[in-house]
C-alpha positions as CSV (number, residue, x, y, z in Angstrom):
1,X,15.4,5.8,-23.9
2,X,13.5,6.2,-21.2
3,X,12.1,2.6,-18.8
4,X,8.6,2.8,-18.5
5,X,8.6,2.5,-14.3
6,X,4.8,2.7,-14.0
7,X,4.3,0.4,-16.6
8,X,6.9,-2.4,-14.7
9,X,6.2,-1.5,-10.8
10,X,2.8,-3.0,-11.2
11,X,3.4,-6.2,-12.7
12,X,6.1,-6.9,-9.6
13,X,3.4,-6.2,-7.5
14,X,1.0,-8.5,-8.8
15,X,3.8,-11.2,-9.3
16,X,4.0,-10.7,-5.8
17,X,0.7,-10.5,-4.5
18,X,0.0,-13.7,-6.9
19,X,3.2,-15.8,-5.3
20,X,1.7,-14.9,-1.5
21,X,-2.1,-16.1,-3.0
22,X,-0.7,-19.2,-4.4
23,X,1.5,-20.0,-1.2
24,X,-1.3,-19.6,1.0
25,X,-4.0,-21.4,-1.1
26,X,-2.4,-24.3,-2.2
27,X,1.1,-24.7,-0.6
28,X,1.8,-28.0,-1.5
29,X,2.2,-26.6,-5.2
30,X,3.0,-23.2,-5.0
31,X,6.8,-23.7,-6.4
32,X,4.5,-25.9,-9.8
33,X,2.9,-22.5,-10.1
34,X,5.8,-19.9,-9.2
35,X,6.7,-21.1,-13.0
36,X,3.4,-19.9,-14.5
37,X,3.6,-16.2,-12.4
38,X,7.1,-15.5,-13.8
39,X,6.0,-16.5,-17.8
40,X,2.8,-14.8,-17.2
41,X,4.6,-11.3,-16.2
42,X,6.6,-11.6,-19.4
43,X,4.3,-12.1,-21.6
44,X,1.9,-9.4,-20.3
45,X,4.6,-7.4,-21.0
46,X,4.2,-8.8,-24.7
47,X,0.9,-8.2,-25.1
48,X,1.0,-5.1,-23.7
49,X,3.7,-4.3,-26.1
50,X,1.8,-5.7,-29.1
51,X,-1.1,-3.9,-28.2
52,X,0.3,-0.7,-28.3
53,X,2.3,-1.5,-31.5
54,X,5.3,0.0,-30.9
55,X,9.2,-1.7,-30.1
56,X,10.6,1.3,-28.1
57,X,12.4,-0.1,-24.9
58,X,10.8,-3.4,-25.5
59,X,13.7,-5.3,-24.3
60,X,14.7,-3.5,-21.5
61,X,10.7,-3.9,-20.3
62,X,11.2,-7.9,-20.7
63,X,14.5,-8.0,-18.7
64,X,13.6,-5.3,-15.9
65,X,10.5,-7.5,-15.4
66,X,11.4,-10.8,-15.6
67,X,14.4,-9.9,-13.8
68,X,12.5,-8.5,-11.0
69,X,10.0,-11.2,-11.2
70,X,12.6,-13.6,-11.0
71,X,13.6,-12.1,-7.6
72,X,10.3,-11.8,-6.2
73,X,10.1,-15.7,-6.6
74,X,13.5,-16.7,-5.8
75,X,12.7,-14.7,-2.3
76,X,9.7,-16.8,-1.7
77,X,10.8,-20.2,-2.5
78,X,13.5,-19.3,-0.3
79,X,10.9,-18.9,2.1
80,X,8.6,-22.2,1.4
81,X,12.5,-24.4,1.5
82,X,13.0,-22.7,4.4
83,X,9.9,-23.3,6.4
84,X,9.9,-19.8,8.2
C-alpha cells in the first residue's frame, strides 16, 4: 500500500501556516484554537476520503496526519509556554 505523500504534505503545511496565523492574530487564544486546526486536518482527510469513495490507506492517511499535525502544534505551544 502505498501513503499518499502529496496528499498528506499539504495539510501539515497548512496546519502550520494556520497555527502561525492564529498565534499572531489572536495570541491570547491561539492554544483554544490549536484544538480546532488539529480536528480540522483530520477530518479533511475524511472528506477527502469520502469524496473520492474509496478506503485504500485510509487509516494510515488519518494517523500520518494527525500524527504530524499533532507535532506541528505541540512545537508551537511549546513556543507560546515558552515565551521565545
Amino acid at each position: 500500500m502505498k501513503t499518499r505523500w502529496n496528499l498528506i504534505i499539504p495539510i501539515w503545511f497548512a496546519t502550520a501556516f494556520l497555527a502561525i496565523a492564529v498565534m499572531v492574530a489572536i495570541p491570547g487564544k491561539a492554544l483554544t484554537w490549536f484544538g480546532a486546526i488539529l480536528a480540522g486536518s483530520v477530518a479533511l482527510v475524511s472528506l477527502i476520503h469520502l469524496i473520492k469513495a474509496s478506503p485504500t490507506g485510509f487509516v494510515k492517511e488519518l494517523i500520518y496526519v494527525g500524527g504530524g499535525a499533532y507535532l506541528i502544534l505541540a512545537a508551537l505551544s511549546l513556543y507560546l509556554f515558552l515565551g521565545v
